[in-house]
C-alpha positions in Angstrom: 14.1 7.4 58.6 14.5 11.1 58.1 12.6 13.0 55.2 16.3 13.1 53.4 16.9 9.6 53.0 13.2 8.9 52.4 13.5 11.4 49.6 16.8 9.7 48.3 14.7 6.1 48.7 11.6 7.6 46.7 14.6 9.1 43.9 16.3 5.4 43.6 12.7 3.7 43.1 11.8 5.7 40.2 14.7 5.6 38.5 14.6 1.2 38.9 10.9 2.1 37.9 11.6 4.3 34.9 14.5 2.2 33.3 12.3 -0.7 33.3 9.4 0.7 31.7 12.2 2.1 29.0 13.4 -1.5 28.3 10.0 -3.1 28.8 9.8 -7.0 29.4 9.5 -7.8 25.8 13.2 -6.8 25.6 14.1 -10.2 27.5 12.1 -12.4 25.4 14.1 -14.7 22.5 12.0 -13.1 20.0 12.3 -10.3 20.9 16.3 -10.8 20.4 15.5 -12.8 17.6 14.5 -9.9 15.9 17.2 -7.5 16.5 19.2 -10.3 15.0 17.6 -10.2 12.0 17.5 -6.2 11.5 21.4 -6.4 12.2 21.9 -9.2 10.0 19.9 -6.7 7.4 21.3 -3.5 8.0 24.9 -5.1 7.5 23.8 -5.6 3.4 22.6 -2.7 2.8 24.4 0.1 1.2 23.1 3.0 3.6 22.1 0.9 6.8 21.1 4.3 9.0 18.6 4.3 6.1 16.9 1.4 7.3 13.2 1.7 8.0 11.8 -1.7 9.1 7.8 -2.5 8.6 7.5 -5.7 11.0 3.6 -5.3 11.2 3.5 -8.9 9.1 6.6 -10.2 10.8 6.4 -13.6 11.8 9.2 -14.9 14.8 9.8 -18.7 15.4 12.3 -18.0 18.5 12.9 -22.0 18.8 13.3 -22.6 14.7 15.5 -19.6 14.8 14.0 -17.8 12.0 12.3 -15.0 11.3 9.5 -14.4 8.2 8.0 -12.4 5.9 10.5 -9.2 7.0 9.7 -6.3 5.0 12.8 -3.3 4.8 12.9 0.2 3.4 16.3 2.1 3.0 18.0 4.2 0.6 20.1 2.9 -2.7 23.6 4.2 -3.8 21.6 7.0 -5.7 20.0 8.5 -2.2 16.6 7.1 -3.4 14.5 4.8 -1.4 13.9 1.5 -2.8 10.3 0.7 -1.3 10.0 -2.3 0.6 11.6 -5.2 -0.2 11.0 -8.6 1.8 13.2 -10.8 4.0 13.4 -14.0 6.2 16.4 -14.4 8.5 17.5 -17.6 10.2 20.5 -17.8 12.5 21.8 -21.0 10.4 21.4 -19.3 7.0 21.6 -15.6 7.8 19.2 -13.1 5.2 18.0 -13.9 2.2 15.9 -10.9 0.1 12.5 -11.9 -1.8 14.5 -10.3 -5.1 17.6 -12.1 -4.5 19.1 -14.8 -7.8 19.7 -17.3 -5.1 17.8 -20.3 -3.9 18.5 -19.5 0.0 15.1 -17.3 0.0 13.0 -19.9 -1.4 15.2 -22.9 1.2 14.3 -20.1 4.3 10.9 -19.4 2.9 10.0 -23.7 2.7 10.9 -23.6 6.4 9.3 -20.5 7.3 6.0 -22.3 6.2 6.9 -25.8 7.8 6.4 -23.3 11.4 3.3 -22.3 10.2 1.9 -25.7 9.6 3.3 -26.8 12.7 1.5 -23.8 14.6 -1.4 -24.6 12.9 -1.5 -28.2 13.8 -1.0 -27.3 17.8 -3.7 -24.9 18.1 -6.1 -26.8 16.1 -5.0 -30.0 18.5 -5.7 -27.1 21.4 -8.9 -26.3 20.1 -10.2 -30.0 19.9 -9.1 -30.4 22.9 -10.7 -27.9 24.6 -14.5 -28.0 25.4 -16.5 -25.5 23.7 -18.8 -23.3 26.1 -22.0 -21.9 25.6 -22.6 -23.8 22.2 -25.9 -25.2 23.2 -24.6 -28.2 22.2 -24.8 -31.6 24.1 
């Protein structure tokens, strides 16, 4: 192989390189979709959706329920001012409901937003049983 095509070789392998560190692996993942579901879903209500500054450091995804919890959202109002955060859940059968909303859809998305999180509790505490402890000093 001459240095030319090695140099065209080395070219092609960091570009494959560099797109996949742009996209990560965490773009593949259904939560990972799940979310940008959700922020679409979201933005499409909102009066100024370029506005839209989403806080997901509380966010909770249940890929396989198909909903997503405690969604927080910041964007402007029809008078240019922002809002302050205002809190969401998404699911893919009931679309967005906000924490401020007159409708019972938040509190119906919110009851099975907290059915996941007994359900995830119940697994790991069945993993932890399960699991021997180590170093416990226990017999």
């Amino acid at each position: 192989m001459d240095f030319r095509a090695e140099a065209v070789l080395m070219i092609r392998m960091c570009l494959v390189v560099g797109v996949l560190a742009l996209t990560g692996c965490e773009a593949l993942s259904p939560e990972y979709k799940l979310k940008s579901e959700a922020h679409k879903a979201v933005t499409a209500l909102l009066r100024d959706p370029e506005s839209a500054d989403f806080d997901d450091s509380t966010l909770q995804i249940y890929a396989a329920a198909g909903l997503v919890c405690d969604g927080k959202v910041n964007a402007r109002n029809g008078y240019g001012g922002y809002t302050g955060f205002q809190n969401y859940v998404y699911s893919r059968a009931g679309g967005v409901a906000f924490e401020n909303d007159d409708s019972t859809l938040y509190i119906q998305l919110l009851t099975k937003c907290t059915a996941e999180v007994v359900k995830e509790t119940e697994r790991l505490t069945r993993q932890m049983a399960a699991s021997p402890s180590k170093g416990d000093g226990r017999k």
